[in-house]
N, C-alpha and C positions, 0 to 999 in steps of 0.2 A: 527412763523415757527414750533414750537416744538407742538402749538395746533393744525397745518395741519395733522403734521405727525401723530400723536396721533389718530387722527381724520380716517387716510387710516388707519392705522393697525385695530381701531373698525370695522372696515367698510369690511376689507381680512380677520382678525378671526372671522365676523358675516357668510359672506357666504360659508368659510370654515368649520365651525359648521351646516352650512344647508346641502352642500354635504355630510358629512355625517352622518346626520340623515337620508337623504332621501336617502342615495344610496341602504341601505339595504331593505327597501321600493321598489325600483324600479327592485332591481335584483329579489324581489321574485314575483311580479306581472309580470314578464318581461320572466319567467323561463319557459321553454319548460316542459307542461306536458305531458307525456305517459301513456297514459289510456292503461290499456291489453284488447284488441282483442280477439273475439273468432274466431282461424283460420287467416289465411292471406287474403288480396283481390285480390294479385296477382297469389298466389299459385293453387286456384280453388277450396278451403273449404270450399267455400260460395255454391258449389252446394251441395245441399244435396237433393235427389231423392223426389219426391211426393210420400207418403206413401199411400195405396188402401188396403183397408180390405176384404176379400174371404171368406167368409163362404163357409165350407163345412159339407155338412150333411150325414151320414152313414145309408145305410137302408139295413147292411148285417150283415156278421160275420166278419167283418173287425175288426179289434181293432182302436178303436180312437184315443189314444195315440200315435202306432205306427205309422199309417197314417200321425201324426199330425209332428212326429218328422222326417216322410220321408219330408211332404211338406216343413219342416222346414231347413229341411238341403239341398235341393234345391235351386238354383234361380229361383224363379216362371217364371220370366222374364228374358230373356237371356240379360247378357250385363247391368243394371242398371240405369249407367251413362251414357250410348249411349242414352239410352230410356228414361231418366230424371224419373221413376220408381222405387218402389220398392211395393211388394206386400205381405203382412202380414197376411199369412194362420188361420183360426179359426175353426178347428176341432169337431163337437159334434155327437148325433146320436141322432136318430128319427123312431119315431114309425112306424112299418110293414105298408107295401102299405096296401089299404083298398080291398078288392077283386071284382072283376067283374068290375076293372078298365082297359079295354082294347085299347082304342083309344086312339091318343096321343093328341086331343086335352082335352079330361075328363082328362087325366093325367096333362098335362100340367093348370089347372083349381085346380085339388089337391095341386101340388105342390106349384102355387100361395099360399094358404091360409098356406101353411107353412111355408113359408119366414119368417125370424125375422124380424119384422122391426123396431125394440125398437133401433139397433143401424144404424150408417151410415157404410151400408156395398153398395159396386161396382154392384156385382156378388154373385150370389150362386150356387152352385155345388152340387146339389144332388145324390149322388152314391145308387143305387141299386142294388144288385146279383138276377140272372135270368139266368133259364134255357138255356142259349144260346151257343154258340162258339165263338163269336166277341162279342168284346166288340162294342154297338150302341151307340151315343152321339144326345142328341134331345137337339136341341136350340131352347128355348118356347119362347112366344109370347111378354114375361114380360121381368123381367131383372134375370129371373132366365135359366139355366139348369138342365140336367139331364143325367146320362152315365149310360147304362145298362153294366153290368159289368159280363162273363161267372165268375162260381164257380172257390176259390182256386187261386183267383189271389193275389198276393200278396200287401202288401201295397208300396212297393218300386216301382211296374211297375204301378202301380195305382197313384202313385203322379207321377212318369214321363208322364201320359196320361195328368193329369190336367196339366201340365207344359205348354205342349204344345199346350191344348185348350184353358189356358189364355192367353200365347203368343198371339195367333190368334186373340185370339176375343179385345185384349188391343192395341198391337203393329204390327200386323203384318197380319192385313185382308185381304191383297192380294196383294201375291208376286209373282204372274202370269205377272204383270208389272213393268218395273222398276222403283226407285222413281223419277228420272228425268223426266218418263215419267207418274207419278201419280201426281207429282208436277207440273206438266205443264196442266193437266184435271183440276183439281182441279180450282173450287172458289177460289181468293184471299180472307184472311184471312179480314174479315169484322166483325162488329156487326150489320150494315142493308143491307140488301137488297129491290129491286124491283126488283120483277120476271115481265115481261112483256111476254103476248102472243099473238100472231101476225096469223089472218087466211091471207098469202098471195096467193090472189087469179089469177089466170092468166084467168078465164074462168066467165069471170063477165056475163056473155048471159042466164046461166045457173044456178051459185052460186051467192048469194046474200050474205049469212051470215053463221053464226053458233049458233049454242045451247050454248054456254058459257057456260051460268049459270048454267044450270041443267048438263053439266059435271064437270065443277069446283065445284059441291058442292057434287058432288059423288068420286071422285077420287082427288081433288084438297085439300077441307079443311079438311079432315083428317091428311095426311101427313104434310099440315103446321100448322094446331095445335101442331102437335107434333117437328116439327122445331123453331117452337118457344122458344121452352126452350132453345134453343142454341141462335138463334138470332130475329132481328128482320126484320120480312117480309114487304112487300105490294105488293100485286098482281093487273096490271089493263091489259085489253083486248084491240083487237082493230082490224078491217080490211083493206084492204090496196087491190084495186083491178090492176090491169094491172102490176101485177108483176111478171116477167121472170126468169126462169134459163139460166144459159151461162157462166155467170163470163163476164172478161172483153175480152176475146176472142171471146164470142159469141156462145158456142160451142154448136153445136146440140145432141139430143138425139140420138142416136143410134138404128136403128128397127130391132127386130129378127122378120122374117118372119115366122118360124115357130111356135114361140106364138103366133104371132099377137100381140105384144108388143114390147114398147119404152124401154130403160133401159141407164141411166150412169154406166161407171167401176167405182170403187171403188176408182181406182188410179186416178179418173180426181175431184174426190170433191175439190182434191186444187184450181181447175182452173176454178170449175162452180158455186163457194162458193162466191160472194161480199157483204157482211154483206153492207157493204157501198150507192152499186147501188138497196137495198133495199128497199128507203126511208121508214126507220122505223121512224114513225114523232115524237115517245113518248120521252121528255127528261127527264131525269131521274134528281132527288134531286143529287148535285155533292157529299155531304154526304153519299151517299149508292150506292153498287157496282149494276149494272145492270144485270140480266140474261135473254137473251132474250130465246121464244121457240115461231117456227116459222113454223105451218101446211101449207104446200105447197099443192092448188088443182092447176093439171097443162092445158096447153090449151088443149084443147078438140082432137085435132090432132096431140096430141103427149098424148093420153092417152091409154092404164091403162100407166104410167111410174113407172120404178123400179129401185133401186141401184142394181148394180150385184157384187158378190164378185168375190175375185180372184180366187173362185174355179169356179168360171162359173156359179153360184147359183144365184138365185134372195133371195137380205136378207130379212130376215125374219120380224124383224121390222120397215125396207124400212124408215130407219131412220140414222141420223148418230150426231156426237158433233163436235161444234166447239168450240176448248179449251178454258176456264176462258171468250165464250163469252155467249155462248149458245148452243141448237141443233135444229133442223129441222127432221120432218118426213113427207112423200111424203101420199099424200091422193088419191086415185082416185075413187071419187063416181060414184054410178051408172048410165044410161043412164038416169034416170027413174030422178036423181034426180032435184029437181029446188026450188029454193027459197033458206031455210036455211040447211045446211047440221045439223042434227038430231044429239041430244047426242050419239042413237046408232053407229050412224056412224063414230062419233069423238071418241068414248071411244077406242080402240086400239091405237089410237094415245097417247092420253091422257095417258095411262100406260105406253108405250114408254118414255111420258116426265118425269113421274113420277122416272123412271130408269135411265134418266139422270138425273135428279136433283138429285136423290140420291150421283151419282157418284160427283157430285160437290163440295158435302158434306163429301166427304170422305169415304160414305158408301157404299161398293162393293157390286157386285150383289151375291145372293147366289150362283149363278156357280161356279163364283172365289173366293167366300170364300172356300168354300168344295173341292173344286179343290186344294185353297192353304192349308187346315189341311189335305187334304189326303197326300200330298206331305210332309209336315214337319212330320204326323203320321209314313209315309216309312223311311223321312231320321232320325229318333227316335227308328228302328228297332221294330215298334210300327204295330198296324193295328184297324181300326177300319170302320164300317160306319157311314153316317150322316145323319141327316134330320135338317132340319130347318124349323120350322111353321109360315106360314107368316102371318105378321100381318094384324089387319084389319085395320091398320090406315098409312099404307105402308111402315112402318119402327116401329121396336121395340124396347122396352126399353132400353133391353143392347147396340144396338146400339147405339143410343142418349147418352147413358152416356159414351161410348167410341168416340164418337166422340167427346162431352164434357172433357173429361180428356185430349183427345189429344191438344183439344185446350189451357186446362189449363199444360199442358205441353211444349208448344210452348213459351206461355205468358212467365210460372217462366222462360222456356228459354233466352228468350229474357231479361227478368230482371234482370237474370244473368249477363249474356251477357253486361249490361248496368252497374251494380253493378262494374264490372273488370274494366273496362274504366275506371270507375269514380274514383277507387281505386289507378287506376295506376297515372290517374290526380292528385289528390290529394297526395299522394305519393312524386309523383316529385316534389308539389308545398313545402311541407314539407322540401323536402330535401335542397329545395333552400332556403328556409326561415331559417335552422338552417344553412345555409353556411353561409346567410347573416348577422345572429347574432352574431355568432362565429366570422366574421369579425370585426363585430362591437365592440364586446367586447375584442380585440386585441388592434383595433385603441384606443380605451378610456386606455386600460392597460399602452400602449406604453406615452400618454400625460398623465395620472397621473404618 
């Protein structure tokens, strides 16, 4: 008996010596570590703005310094964290314009070879003083500008001008429409696309086909070379004959007698619009968003046909968008023609699509650009005029890179956006996990 007992007490002070040994082992693998954070996840420290470097260049009697500590003490960009932005002024000066530099596109050609390009700059702002009264703002072809500037202006009203020309050309290209109603034009946010273009013909006796290729390679692959660098394209073509306007009502053209012309109002394109009763037969990769552009020649007895606006106008691009799907422009060849309708004949079309696609991309037309910097230059108690040179590849640099930034603004957006979530997830799971240790380590307190 005395050797059982002997026997359990070896046996209670063995595992009594292993708890503990091993307790202190197990509380310190077991211990909640707190790493320091930089900033909260919930707080919203995690956004911090996309930083954009501005070269500016001096071709006066400005002071560079002071200039540099007016852009400095500015928001170049109103609002920062609205705009997920911030933009980081770089101040130098440069040598006198060269003389008998009078056109702006020779100037515009100068100013190219002046660019730094040693660093990653956005934008460059070239300021020069010139005999004038306004101050003139010329948007070049490249990813540069240039602001004629009258004598004796100072540098404080001088960086308030550039404030408001990067605004523009970064955040705020055109506030002529509202965002819910630029958000609803707009392409959904992709990296592919297929663009598809459609001749639908209603007058197959007469029209046979079209010129594709020698217009899409004059007005077509410039501007998607140049959209490439945003995303990626495919373009294919296609005809489609006995195809009707009407919508699902049916509805007929409208004849003004006194043209001798057919015409839709403006306010019926809802109802004569059936993307649907189209049969557009192309299906697209379910990987890449689809845009369609869709040249309507119509039947022979209801031609020339026209949009009319609400002013009683026939439009001028006899074209119109259908939101995030596509647009359509109205064709009406001449009596004379037969077989395939000719590049010449397609090419005002063809620049019509070119100006929607632009819009799809985010990129206003120059009306509404200038339209919207005249209007921020007045509410700025500012004045200036504009020009803008248009590219030969039908969009310019600085815009691709501002539609590139927006996009990469949206993204960190969105990353953010995803970072909080995850933060708060985790967070919570944290908090339940040290509930449940702290329980745990009560329950074991209370039995030892």
């Amino acid at each position: 008996a005395f050797s059982m007992v002997n026997a359990r007490v070896k046996v209670t002070l063995f595992w009594t010596l292993i708890l503990i040994a091993c307790f202190p082992v197990w509380w310190t693998t077991t211990a909640v570590y707190r790493a320091e954070v930089q900033g909260t996840l919930e707080g919203g420290s995690i956004e911090k703005p996309l930083e954009v470097l501005l070269q500016v260049k001096v071709i006066s009697g400005l002071s560079v310094d002071k200039l540099d500590s007016s852009l400095r003490s500015i928001p170049l960009v109103p609002n920062p964290n609205k705009y997920n932005l911030a933009v980081v002024p770089k101040v130098s000066s440069l040598q006198a314009l060269p003389p008998n530099l009078e056109s702006s596109d020779a100037l515009d050609e100068w100013y190219l070879k002046s660019v730094d390009h040693s660093t990653t700059t956005h934008i460059t702002i070239f300021i020069a003083e010139k005999p004038i009264s306004t101050p003139k703002i010329h948007f070049g072809k490249h990813n540069h500008l240039w602001v004629d500037i009258p004598p004796k202006q100072t540098e404080k009203s001088i960086a308030k001008l550039i404030s408001v020309v990067v605004t523009n050309i970064l955040v705020e290209p055109d506030t002529t429409r509202s965002e819910e109603e630029l958000s609803m034009i707009q392409a959904k946010y992709d990296t592919r696309y297929t663009i598809s273009f459609t001749l639908a013909n209603a007058n197959p006796a007469s029209v046979k086909g079209w010129d594709f290729l020698s217009a899409a390679s004059e007005h077509l692959d410039p501007i998607l070379s140049s959209l490439s660098k945003l995303v990626k394209l495919s373009v294919n073509s296609q005809v489609i004959h006995y195809t009707f306007l009407g919508g699902p009502r049916n509805l007929q053209p409208h004849k003004d007698n006194a043209k001798n012309n057919f015409y839709f109002q403006g306010s019926e394109l809802s109802y004569i619009v059936d993307p649907n009763a189209w049969n557009l037969d192309f299906v697209a990769d379910p990987s890449e968003t689809l845009l369609n552009f869709v040249l309507y020649v119509p039947e022979k007895r209801f031609s020339p046909l026209y949009i009319r606006t609400s002013e009683g106008e026939n439009s001028k691009t006899n074209g119109f968008l259908i939101p995030q799907w596509g647009g359509m422009v109205i064709v009406n060849p001449d009596d004379s023609t037969s077989g395939l309708l000719s590049s010449e004949t397609i090419t005002p079309a063809f620049r019509v699509f070119l100006s929607q696609l632009r819009e799809f991309f985010a990129i206003p037309s120059f009306e509404r650009r200038i339209r919207t910097l005249q209007t921020k230059l007045k509410e700025a108690s500012l004045s200036g005029n504009v020009e803008i040179l248009p590219s030969l590849n039908g969009v310019s640099e600085w815009e691709i890179n501002a539609v590139m930034l927006q996009r990469l603004r949206t993204a960190q957006r969105s990353s953010q956006d995803t970072l909080r979530q995850f933060g708060r997830v985790m967070l919570q799971r944290l908090r339940t996990a040290q509930r449940s240790s702290q329980d745990t380590l009560r329950q074991f307190g209370r039995v030892m």
